[in-house]
matplotlib code that plots the C-alpha trace (Angstrom):
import matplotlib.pyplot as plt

x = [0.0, 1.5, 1.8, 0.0, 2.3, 2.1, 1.8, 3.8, 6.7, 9.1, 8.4, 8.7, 12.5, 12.9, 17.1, 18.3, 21.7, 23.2, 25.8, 23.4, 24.8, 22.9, 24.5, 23.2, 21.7, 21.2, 20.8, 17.5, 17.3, 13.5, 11.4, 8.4, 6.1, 7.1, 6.8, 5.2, 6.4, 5.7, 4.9, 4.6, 8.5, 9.8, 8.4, 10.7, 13.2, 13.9, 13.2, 15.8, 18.5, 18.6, 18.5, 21.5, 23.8, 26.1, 25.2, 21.1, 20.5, 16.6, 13.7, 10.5, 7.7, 5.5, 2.5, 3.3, 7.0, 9.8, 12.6, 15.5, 18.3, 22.0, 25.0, 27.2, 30.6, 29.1, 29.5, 31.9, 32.6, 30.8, 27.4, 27.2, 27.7, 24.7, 22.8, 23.4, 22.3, 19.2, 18.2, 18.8, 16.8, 14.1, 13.8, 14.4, 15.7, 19.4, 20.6, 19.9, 22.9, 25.1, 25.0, 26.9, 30.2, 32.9, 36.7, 37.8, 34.4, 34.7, 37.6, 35.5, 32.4, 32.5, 33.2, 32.2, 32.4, 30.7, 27.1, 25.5, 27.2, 24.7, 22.2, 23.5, 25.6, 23.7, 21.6, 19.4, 19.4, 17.0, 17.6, 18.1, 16.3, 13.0, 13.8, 14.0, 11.2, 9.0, 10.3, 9.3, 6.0, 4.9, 6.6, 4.6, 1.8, 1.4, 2.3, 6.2, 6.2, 7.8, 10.4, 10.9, 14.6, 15.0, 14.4, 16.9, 19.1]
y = [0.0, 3.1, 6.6, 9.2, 12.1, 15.1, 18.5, 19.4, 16.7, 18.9, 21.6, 19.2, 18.6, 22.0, 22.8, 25.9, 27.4, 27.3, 30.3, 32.8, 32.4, 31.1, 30.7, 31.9, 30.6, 27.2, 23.9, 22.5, 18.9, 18.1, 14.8, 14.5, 13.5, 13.7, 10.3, 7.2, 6.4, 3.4, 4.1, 6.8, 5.6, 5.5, 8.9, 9.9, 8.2, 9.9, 13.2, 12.2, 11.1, 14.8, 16.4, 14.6, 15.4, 18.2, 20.4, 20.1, 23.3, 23.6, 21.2, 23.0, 21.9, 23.4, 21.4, 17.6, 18.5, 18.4, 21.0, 19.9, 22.9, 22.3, 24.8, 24.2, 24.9, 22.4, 19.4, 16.7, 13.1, 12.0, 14.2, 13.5, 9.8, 10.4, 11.8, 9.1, 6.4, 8.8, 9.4, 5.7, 3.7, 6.7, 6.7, 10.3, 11.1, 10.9, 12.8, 16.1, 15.5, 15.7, 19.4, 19.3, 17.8, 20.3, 20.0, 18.7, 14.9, 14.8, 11.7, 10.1, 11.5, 10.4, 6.7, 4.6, 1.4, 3.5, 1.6, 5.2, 6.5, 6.0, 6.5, 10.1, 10.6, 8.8, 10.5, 7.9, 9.1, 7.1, 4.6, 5.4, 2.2, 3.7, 6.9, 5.7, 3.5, 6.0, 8.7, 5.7, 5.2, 8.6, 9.3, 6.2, 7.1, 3.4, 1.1, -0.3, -4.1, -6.4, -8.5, -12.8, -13.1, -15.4, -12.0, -10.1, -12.1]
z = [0.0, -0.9, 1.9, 0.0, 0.0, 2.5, 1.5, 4.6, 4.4, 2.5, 5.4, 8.5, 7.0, 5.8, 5.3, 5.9, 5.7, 9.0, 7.8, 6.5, 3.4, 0.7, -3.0, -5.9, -7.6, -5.8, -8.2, -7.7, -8.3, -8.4, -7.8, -9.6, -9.0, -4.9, -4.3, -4.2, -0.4, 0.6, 4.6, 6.6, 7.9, 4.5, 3.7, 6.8, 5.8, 3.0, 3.9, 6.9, 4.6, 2.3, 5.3, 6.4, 2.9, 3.7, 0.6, 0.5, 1.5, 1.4, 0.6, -0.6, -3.0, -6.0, -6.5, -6.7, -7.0, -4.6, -4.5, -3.8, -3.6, -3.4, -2.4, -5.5, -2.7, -0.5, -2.8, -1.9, -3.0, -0.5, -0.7, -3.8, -3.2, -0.7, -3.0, -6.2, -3.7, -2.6, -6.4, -7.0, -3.7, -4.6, -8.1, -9.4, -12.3, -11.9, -15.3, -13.1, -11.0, -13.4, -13.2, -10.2, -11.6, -11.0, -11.9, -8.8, -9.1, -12.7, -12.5, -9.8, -11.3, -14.9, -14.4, -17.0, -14.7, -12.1, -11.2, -11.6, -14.9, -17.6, -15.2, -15.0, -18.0, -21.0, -23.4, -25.4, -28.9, -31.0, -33.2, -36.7, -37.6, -36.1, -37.8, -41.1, -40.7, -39.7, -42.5, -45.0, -43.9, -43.9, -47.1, -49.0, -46.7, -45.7, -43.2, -43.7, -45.0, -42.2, -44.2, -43.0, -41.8, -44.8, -46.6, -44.9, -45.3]

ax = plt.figure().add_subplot(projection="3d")
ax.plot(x, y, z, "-o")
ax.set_aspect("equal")
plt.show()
């Protein structure tokens, strides 16, 4: 059964800047939709865990989205470690964190044996096969002929 989402999650775990300093402007990494959680603890749980990462500086929401703002500065192997496994155990979109690659991550970072590389890195481009195959049936203004393998061959 899932936890329906509260409207007043992202402000029980509100972030602030302890410093007084706030960056700008922040990145804002968003989840949408803002869940599904799967209890009331889990809920917690996750909202406990961003809390936790050294550069979230502020949770907030818009509607059925959660903000999620990071000081840029703040970022260290290991936040952003915390915040790959976050992305990954929760499910949001992890090709958003790849704004916060900096000089100093991008070895570590940009990992092609790394588990969370194509996750953040890869863009899928479509096939051409598709393409072509679409641009043929429109053009002939019918539906394309599927060919036996015997044919293909």
């Amino acid at each position: 059964m899932l936890c329906q989402h509260s409207p007043l999650a992202a402000e029980r775990y509100d972030v602030r800047p302890t410093s007084g300093e706030i960056e700008n402007p922040l990145p804002t990494l968003i989840r949408r939709p803002d869940g599904p959680y799967y209890s009331q603890g889990d809920e917690r749980a996750f909202f406990e865990w961003l809390k936790r990462i050294p550069c979230v500086t502020k949770l907030g929401g818009e509607g059925e989205e959660l903000h999620i703002h990071v000081a840029r500065s703040k970022v260290t192997l290991s936040s952003l470690r915390e915040l790959i496994a976050a992305f990954r155990r929760y499910g949001v979109s992890m090709q958003q964190l790849a704004q916060l690659e900096t000089a100093t991550n991008r070895k570590w970072f940009r990992d092609p044996s790394a588990y969370w590389y194509r996750s953040v890195f890869s863009r899928s481009k479509p096939s051409k096969k598709i393409l072509q195959t679409t641009s043929r049936a429109r053009k002939n203004g019918k539906k394309p002929e599927r060919r036996s393998r015997a044919a293909r061959a």
